[in-house]
Backbone as CSV, one residue per row, in Angstrom:
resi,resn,N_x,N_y,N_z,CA_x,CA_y,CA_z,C_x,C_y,C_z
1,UNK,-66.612,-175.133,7.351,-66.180,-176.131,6.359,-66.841,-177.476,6.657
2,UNK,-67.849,-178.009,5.437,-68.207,-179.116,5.951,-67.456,-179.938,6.165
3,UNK,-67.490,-181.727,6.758,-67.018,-182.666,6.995,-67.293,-183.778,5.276
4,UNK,-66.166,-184.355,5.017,-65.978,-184.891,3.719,-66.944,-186.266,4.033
5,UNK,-67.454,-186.897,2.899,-68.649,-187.889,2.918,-68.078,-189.120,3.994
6,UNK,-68.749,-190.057,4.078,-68.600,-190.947,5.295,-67.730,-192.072,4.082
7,UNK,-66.679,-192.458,4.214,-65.769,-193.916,3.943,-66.520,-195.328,4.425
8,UNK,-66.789,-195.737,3.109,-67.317,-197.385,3.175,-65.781,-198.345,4.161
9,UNK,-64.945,-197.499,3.982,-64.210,-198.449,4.174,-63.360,-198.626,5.543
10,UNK,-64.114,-197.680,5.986,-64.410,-197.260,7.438,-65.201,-197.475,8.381
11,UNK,-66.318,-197.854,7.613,-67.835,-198.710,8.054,-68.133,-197.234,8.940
12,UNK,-68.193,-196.059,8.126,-68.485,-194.956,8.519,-69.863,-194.765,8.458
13,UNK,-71.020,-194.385,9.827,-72.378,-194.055,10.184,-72.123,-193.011,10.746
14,UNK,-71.907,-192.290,10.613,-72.290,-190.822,11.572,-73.690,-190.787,12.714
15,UNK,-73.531,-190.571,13.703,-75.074,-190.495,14.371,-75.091,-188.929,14.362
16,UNK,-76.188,-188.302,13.660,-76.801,-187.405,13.703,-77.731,-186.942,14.647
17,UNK,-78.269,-188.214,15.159,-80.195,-187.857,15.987,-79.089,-186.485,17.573
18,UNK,-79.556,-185.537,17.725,-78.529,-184.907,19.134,-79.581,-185.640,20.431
19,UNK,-80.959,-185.582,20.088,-81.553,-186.173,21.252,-81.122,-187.753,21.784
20,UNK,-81.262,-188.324,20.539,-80.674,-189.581,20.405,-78.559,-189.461,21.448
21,UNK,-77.809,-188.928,20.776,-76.730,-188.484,21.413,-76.415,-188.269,22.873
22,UNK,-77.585,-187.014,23.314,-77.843,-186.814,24.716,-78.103,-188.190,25.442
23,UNK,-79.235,-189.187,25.017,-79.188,-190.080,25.787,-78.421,-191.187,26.026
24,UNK,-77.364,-191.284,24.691,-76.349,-192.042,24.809,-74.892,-191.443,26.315
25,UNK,-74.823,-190.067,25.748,-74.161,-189.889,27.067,-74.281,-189.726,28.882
26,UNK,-75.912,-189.714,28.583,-76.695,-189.604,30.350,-76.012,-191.290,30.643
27,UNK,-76.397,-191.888,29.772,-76.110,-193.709,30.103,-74.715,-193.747,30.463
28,UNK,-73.788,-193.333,30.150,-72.464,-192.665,30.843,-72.433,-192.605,32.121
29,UNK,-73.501,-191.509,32.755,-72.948,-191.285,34.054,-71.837,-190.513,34.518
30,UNK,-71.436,-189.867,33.327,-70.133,-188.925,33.812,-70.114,-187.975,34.570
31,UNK,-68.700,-187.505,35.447,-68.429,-186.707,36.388,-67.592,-185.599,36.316
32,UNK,-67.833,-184.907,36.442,-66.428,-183.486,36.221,-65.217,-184.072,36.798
33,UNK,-64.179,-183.943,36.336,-63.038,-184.549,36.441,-62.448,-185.951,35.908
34,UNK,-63.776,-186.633,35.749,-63.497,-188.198,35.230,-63.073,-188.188,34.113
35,UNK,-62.597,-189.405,33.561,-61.903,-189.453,32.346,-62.360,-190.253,31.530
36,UNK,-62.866,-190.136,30.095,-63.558,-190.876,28.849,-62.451,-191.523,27.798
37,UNK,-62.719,-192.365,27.451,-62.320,-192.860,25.801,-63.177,-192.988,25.123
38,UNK,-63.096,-192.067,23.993,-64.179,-192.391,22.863,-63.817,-193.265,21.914
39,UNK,-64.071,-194.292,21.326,-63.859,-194.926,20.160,-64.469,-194.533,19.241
40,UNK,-63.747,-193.366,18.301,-64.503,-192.753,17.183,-65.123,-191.751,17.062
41,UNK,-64.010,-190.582,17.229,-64.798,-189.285,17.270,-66.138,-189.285,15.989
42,UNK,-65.592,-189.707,14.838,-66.701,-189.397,13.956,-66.806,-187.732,13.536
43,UNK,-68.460,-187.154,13.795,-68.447,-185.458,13.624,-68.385,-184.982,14.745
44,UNK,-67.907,-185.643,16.100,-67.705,-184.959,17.337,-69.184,-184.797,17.927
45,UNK,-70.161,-185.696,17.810,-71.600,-185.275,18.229,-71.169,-185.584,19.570
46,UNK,-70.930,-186.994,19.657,-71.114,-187.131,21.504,-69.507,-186.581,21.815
47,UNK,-68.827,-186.385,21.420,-67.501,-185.516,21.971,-67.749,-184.330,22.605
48,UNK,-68.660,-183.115,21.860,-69.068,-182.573,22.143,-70.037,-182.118,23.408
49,UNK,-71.440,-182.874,23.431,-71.691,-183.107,24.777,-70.984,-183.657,26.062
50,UNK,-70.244,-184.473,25.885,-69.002,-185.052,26.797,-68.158,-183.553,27.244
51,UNK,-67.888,-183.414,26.461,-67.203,-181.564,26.677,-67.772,-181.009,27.630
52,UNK,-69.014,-181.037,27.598,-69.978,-180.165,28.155,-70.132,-180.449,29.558
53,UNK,-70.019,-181.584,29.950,-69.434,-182.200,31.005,-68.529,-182.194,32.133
54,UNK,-67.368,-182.136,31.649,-66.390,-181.202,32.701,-65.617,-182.570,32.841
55,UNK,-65.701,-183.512,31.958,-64.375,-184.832,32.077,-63.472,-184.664,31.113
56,UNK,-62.556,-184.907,31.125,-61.573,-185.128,30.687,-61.575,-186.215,28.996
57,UNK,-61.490,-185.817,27.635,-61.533,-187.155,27.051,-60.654,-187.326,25.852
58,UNK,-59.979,-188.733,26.272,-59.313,-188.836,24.754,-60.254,-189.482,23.767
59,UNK,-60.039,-189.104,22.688,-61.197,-189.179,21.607,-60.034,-189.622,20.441
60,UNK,-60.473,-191.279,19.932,-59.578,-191.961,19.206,-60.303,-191.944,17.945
61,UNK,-59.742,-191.148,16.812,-60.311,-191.713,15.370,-59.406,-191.879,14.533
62,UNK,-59.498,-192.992,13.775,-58.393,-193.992,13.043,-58.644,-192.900,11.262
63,UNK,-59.332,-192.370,11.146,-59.856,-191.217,9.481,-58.465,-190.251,9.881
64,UNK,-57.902,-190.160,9.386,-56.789,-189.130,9.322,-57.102,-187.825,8.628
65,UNK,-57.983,-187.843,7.992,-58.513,-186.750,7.000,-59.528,-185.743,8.066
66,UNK,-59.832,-186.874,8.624,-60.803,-185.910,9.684,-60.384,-185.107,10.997
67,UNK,-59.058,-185.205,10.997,-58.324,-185.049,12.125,-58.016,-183.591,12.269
68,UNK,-57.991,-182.953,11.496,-57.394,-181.478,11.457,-58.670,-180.675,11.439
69,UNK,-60.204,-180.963,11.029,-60.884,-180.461,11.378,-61.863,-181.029,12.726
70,UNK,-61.161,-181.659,12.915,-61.775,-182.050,14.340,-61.219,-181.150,15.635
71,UNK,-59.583,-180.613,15.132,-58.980,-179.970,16.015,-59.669,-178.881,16.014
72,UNK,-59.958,-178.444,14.798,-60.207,-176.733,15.093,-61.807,-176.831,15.664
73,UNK,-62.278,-178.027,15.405,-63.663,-178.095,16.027,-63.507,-177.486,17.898
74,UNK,-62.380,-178.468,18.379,-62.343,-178.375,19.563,-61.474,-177.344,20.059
75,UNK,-60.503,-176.654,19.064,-59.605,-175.658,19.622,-59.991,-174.851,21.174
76,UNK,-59.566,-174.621,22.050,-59.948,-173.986,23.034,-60.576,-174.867,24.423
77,UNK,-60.700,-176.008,23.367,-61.614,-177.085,24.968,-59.846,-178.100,25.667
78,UNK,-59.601,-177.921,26.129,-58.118,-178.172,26.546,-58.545,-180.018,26.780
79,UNK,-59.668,-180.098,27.425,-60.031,-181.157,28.126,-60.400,-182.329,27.348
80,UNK,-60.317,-181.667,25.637,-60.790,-183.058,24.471,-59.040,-183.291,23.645
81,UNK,-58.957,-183.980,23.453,-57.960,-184.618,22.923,-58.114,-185.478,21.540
82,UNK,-57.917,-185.306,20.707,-57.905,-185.741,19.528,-57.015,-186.533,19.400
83,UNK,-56.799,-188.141,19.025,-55.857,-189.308,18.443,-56.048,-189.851,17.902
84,UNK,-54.729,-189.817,16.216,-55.674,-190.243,15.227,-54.913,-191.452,15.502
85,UNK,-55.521,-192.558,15.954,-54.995,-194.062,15.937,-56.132,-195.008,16.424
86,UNK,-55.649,-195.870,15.960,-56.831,-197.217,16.228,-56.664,-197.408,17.499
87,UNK,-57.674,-197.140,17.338,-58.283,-197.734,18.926,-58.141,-199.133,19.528
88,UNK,-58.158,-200.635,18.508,-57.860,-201.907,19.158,-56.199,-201.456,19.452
89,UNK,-55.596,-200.870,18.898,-53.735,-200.319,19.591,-53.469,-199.976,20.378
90,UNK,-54.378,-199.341,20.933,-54.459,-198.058,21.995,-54.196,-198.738,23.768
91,UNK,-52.889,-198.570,24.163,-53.006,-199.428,25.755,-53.005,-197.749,26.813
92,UNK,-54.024,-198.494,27.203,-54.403,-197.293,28.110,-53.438,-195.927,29.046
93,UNK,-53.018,-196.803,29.537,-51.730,-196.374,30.169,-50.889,-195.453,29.733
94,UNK,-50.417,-195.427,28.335,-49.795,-194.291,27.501,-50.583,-193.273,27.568
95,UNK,-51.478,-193.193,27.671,-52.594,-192.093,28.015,-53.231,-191.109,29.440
96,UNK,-53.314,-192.149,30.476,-54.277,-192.221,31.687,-53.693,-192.997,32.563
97,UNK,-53.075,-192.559,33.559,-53.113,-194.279,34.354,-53.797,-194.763,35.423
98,UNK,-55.066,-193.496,35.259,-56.031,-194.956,35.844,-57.394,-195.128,35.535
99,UNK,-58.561,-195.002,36.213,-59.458,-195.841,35.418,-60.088,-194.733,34.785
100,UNK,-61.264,-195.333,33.984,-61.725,-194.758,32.544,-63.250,-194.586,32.761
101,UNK,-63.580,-194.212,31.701,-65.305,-194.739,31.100,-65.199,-194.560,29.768
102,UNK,-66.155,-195.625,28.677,-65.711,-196.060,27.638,-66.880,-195.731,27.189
103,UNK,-66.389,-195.194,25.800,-68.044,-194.829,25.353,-67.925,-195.034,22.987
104,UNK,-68.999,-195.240,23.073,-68.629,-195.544,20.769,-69.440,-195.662,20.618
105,UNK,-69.429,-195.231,19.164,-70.430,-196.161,18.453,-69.407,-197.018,17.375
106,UNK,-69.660,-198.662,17.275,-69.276,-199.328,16.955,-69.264,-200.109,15.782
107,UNK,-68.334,-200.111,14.848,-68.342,-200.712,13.241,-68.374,-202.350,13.844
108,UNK,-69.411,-203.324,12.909,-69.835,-204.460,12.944,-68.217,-204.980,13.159
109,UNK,-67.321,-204.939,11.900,-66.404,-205.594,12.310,-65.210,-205.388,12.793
110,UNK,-65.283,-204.493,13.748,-64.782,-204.189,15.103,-65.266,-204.876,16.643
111,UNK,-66.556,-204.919,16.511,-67.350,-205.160,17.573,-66.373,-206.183,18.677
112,UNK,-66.644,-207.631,17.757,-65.961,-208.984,18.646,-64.490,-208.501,19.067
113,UNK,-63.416,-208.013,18.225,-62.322,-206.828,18.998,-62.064,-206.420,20.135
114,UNK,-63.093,-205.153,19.764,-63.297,-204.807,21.182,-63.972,-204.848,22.413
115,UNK,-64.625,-206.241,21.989,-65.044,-206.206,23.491,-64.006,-207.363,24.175
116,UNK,-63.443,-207.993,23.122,-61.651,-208.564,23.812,-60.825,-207.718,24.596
117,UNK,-60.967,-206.597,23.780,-59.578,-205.424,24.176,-60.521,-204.675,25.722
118,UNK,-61.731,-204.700,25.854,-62.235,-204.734,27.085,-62.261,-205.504,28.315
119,UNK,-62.223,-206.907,27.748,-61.683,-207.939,28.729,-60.171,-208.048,29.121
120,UNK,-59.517,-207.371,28.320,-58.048,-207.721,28.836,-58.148,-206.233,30.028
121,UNK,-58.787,-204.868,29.488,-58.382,-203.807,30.574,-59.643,-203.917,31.321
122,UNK,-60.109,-204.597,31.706,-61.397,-204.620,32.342,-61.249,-203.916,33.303
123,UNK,-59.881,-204.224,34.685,-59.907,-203.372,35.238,-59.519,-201.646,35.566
124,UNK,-59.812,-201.470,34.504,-59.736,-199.792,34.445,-60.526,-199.470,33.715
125,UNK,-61.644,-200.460,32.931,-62.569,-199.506,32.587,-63.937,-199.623,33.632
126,UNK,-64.225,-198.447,34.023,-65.338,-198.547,35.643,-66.760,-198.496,34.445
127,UNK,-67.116,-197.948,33.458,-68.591,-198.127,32.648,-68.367,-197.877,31.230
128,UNK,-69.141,-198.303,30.364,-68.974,-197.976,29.242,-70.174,-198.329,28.559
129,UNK,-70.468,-197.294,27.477,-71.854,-197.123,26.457,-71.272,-197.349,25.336
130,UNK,-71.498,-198.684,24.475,-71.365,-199.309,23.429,-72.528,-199.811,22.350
131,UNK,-72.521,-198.542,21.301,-73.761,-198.832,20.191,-73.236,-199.576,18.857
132,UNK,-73.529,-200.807,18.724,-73.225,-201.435,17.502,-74.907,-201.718,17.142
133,UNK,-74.764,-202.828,15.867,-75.738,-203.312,14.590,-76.761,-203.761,16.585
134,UNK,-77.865,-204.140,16.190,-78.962,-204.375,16.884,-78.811,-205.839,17.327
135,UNK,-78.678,-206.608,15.684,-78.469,-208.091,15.929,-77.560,-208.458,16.807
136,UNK,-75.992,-207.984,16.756,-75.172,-208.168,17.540,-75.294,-208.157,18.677
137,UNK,-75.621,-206.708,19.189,-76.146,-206.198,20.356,-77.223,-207.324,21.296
138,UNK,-77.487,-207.931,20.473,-78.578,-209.020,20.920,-77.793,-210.453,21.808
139,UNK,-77.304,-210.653,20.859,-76.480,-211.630,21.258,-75.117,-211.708,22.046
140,UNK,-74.719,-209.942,22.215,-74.361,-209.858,23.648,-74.763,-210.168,24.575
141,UNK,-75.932,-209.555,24.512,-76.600,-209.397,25.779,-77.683,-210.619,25.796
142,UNK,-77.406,-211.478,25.414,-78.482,-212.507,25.163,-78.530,-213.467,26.614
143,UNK,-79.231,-214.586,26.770,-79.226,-215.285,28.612,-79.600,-216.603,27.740
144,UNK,-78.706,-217.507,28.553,-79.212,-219.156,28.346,-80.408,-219.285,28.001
145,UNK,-80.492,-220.475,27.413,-81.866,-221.004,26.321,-81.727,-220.160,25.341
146,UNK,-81.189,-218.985,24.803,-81.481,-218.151,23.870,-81.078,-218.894,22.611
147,UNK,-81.284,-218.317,21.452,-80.556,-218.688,20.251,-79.351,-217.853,20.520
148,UNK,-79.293,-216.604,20.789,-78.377,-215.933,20.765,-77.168,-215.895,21.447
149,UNK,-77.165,-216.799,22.315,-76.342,-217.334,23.304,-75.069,-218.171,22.939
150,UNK,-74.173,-217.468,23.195,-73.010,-217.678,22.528,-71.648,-217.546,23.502
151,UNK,-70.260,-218.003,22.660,-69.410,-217.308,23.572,-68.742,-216.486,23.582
152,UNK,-69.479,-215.394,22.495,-69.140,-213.995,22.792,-70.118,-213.573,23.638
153,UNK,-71.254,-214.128,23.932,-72.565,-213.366,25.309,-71.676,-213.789,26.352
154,UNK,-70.931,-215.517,26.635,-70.756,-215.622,28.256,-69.175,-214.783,28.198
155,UNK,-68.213,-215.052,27.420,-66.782,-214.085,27.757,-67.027,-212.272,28.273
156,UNK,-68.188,-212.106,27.584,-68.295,-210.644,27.674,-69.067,-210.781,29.268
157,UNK,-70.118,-211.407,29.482,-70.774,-211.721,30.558,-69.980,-212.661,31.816
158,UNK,-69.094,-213.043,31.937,-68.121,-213.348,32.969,-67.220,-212.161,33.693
159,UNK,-67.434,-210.924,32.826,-67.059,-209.800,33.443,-67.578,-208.806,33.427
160,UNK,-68.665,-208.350,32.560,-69.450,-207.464,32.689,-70.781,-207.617,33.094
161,UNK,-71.671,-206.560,33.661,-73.090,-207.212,33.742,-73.731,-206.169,32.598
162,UNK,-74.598,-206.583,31.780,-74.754,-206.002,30.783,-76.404,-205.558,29.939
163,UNK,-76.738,-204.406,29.901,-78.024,-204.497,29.500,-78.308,-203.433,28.352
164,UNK,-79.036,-204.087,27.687,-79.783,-203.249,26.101,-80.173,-202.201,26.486
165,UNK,-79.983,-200.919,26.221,-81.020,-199.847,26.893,-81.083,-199.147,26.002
166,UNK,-81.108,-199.551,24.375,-81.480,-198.552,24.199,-81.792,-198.856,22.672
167,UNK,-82.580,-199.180,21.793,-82.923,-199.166,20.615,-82.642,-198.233,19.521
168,UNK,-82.084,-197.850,17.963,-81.950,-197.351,17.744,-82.280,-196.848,16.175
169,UNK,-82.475,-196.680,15.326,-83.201,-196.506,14.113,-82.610,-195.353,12.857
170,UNK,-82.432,-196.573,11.517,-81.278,-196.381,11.059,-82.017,-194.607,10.586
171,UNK,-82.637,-193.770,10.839,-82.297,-192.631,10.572,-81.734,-191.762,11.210
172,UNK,-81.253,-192.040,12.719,-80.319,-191.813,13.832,-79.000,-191.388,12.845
173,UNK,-78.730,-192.117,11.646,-76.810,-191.711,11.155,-77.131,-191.039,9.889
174,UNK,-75.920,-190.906,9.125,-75.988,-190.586,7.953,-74.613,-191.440,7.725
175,UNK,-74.206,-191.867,6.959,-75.658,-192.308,5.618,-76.818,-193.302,6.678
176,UNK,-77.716,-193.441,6.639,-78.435,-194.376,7.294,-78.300,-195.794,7.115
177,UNK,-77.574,-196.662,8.018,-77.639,-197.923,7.860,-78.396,-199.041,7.231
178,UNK,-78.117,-199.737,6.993,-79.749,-200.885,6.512,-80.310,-201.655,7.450
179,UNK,-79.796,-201.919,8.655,-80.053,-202.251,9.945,-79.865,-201.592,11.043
180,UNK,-80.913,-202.068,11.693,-81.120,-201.469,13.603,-79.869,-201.476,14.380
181,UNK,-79.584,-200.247,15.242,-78.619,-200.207,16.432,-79.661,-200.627,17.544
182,UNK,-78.275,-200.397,18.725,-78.621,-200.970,20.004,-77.916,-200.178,20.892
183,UNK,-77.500,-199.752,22.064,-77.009,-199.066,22.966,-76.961,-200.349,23.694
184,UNK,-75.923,-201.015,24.319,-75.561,-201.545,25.568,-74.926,-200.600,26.362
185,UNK,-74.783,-201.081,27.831,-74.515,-200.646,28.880,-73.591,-201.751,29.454
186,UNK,-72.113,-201.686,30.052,-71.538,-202.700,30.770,-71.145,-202.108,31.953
187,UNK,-71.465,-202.805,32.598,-71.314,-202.261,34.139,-69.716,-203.591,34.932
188,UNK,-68.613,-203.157,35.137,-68.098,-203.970,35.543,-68.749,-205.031,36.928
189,UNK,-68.545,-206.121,36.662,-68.791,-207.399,38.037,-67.586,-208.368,37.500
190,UNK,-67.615,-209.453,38.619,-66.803,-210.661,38.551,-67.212,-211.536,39.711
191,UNK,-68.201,-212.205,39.215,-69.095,-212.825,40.009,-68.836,-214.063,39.758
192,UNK,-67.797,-214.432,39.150,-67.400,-216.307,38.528,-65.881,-216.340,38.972
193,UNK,-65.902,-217.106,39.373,-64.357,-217.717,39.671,-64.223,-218.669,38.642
194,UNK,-62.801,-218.034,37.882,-62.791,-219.089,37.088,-61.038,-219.139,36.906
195,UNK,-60.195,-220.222,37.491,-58.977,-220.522,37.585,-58.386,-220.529,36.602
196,UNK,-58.960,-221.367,35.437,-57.901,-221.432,34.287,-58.430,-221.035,32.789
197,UNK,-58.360,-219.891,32.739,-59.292,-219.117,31.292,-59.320,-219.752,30.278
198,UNK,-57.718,-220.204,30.137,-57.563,-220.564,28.691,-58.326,-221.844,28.497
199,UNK,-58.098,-223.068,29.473,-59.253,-224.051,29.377,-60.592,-224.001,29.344
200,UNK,-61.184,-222.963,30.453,-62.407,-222.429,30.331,-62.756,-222.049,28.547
201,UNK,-62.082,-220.871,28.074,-62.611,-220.285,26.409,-62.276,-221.426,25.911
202,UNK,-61.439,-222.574,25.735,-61.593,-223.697,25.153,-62.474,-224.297,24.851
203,UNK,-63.094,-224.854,25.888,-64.357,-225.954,26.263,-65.142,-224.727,25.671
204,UNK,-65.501,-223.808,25.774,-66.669,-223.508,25.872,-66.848,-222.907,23.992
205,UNK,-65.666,-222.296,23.664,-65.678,-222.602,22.077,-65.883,-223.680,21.173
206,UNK,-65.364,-224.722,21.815,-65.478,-226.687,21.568,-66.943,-226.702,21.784
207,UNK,-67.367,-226.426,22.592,-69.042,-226.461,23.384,-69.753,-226.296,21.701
208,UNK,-69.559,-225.216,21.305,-70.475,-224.343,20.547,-70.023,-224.405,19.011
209,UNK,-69.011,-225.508,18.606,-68.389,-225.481,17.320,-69.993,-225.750,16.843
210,UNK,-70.512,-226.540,16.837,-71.466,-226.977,15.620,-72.997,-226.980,16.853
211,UNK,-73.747,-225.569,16.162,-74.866,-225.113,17.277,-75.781,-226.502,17.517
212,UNK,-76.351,-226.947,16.290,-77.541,-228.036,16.198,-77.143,-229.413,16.622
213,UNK,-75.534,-229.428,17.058,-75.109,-231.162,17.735,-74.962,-230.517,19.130
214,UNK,-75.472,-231.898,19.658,-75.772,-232.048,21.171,-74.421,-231.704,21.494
215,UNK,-73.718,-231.297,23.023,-72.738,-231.160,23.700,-71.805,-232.109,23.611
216,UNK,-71.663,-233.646,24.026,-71.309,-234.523,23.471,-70.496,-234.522,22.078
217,UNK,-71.253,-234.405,20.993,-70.698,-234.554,19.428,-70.030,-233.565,19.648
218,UNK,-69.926,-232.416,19.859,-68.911,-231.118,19.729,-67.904,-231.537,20.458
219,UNK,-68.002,-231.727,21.601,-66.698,-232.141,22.791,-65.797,-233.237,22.204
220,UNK,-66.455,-234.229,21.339,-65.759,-235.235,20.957,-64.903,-234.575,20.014
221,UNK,-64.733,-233.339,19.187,-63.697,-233.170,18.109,-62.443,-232.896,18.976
222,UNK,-62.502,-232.825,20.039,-61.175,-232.863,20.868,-60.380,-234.243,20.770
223,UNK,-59.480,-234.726,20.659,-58.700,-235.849,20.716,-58.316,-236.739,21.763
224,UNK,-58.230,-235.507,22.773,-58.479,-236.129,24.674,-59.589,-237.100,25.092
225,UNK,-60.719,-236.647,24.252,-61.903,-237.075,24.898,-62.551,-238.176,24.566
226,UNK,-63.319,-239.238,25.047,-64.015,-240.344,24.261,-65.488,-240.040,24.594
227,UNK,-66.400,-240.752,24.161,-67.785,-240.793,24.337,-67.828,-241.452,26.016
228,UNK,-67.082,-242.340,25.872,-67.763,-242.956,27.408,-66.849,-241.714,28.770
229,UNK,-65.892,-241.597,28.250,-65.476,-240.210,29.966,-66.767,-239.343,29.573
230,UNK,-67.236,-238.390,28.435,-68.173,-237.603,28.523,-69.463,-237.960,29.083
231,UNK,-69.597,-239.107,28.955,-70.869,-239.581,29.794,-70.713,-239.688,31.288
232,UNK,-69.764,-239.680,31.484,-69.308,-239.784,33.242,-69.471,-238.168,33.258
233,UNK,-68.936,-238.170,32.542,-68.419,-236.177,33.200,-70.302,-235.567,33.003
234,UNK,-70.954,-235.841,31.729,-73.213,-235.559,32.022,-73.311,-236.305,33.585
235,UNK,-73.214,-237.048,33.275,-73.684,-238.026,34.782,-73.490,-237.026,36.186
236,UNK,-72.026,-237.132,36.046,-71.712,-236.459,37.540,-72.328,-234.779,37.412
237,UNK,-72.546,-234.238,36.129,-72.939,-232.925,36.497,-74.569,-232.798,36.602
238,UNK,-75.212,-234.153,36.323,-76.649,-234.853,36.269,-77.214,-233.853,34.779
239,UNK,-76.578,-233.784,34.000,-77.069,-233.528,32.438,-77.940,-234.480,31.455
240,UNK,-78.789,-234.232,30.685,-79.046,-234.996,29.899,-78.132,-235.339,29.074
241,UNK,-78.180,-236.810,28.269,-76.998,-236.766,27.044,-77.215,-235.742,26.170
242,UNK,-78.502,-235.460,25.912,-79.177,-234.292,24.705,-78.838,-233.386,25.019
243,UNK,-78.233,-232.803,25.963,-78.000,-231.034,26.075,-77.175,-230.946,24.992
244,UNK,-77.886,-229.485,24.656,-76.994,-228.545,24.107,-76.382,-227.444,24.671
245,UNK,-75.022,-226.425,24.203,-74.432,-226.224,24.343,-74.999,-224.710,24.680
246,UNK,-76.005,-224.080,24.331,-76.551,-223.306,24.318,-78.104,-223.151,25.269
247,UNK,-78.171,-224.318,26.496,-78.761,-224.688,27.459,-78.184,-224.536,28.416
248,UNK,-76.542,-223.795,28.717,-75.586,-224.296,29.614,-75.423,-222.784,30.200
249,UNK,-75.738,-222.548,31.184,-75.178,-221.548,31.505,-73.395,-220.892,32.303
250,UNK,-73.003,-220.029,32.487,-71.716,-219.585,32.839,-71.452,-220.570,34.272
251,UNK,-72.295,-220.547,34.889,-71.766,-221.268,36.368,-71.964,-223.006,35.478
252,UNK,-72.374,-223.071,34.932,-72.674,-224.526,34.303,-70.903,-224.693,32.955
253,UNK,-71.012,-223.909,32.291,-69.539,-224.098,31.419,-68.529,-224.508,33.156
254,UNK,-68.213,-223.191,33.682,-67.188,-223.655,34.791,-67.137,-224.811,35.291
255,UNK,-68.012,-225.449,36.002,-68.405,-227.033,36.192,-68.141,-227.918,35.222
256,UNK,-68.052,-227.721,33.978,-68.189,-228.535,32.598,-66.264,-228.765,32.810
257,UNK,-65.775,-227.544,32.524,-64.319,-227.042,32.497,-63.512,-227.617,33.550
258,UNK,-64.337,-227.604,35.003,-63.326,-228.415,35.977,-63.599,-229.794,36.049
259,UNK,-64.706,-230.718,35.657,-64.728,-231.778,35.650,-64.031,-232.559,34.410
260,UNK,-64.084,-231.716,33.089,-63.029,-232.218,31.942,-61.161,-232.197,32.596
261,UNK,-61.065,-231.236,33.614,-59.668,-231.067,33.494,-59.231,-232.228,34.598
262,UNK,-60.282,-232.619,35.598,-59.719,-233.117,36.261,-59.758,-234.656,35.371
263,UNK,-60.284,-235.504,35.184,-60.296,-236.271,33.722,-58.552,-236.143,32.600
264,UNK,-58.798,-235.247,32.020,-57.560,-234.952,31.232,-56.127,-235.345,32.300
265,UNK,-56.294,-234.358,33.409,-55.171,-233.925,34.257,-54.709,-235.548,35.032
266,UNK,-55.725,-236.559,34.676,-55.539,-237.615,36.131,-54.934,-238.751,35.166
């Protein structure tokens, strides 16, 4: 019995390519016994190879229609698990209680989501293979000076270390996209000390309200702040007044973040 057409409203791509598939799950790294979350069974392509594997996986798809032939797809594999629920819902723990490997392919506007809902379980997920739009993918993984450099690159990059590996081409799905995928790779690290988050994603969202004004003009829409403390606070970190916000790197926001608080705090 075939599988019913792909839902626009699902931001449904099927990946078809199996070679393409295979190399999405080698980037895995999986182990017999280990345990997967899929975000999005889809037609079960990489479920399937994952099977093949000898891990363990719950496999989350939010299509309810697709759910009953997904079972009989897998009938007999004890080790795949079918749940039809959204995946940003999903707390690990009701499931697994302990760590994971995370693996999708990813609808555009899901993406920024979940890589939140990754930062909150960071520690239990040990790797994960995440294919969204190309552009996006870019600006994950993007490094200071970039255009792409943002603070969805440093939040995701304050805890993951993260690399493109893998290009992808919209005849890889069906229906075929109108734009390029990407395969990232996140490898857990925590290589930043950073005391107070919520001030940290503050500043550094404030940083980046308006890309083409210097650091300065953005910082000022805060109400705390005047032009002349921000010039103390460039000074002492030896900044130009002209930086921008997108010149600054992660060990550079933190510095930004503790010299504003101590200012505010005094």
């Amino acid at each position: 019995m075939p599988f019913q057409k792909p839902k626009k409203r699902f931001s449904q791509n099927f990946l078809t390519d199996k070679n393409i598939a295979g190399a999405i799950v080698d980037l895995l790294q999986v182990h017999p016994g280990e345990t997967v979350f899929e975000i999005g069974t889809g037609r079960g392509i990489l479920t399937r190879l994952l099977a093949d594997t000898g891990t363990n996986i719950f496999s989350f798809e939010l299509d309810r229609t697709l759910i009953d032939q997904l079972n009989r797809m897998f009938e007999g594999t004890p080790a795949v698990r079918i749940v039809n629920q959204d995946f940003l819902k999903v707390e690990p723990h009701d499931y697994h209680a302990g760590s994971f490997k995370l693996i999708g392919n990813i609808p555009y506007d899901i993406t920024s989501p979940l890589l939140e809902w990754m930062i909150v379980h960071r520690s239990s997920v040990t790797r994960a293979v995440i294919t969204a739009q190309e552009e996006l993918a870019d600006r994950i993984s993007s490094k200071p000076g970039s255009k792409n450099w943002a603070p969805l690159s440093i939040f995701c990059q304050c805890h993951f270390g993260i690399k493109k590996a893998m290009k992808i081409g919209p005849k890889a799905f069906y229906p075929p996209p109108k734009v390029n995928s990407a395969t990232l790779l996140f490898e857990p690290r925590e290589l930043y000390r950073i005391d107070d988050w919520t001030a940290f994603e503050k500043i550094v969202r404030l940083s980046f309200a308006h890309r083409r004004k210097f650091l300065t003009n953005n910082l000022l829409e805060s109400d705390k702040l005047t032009r002349s403390v921000l010039e103390k606070v460039l000074d002492r970190l030896r900044w130009p007044p002209q930086i921008r916000a997108e010149e600054i790197d992660i060990e550079g926001f933190i510095r930004l973040t503790g010299e504003l608080k101590k200012i505010i705090l005094s």
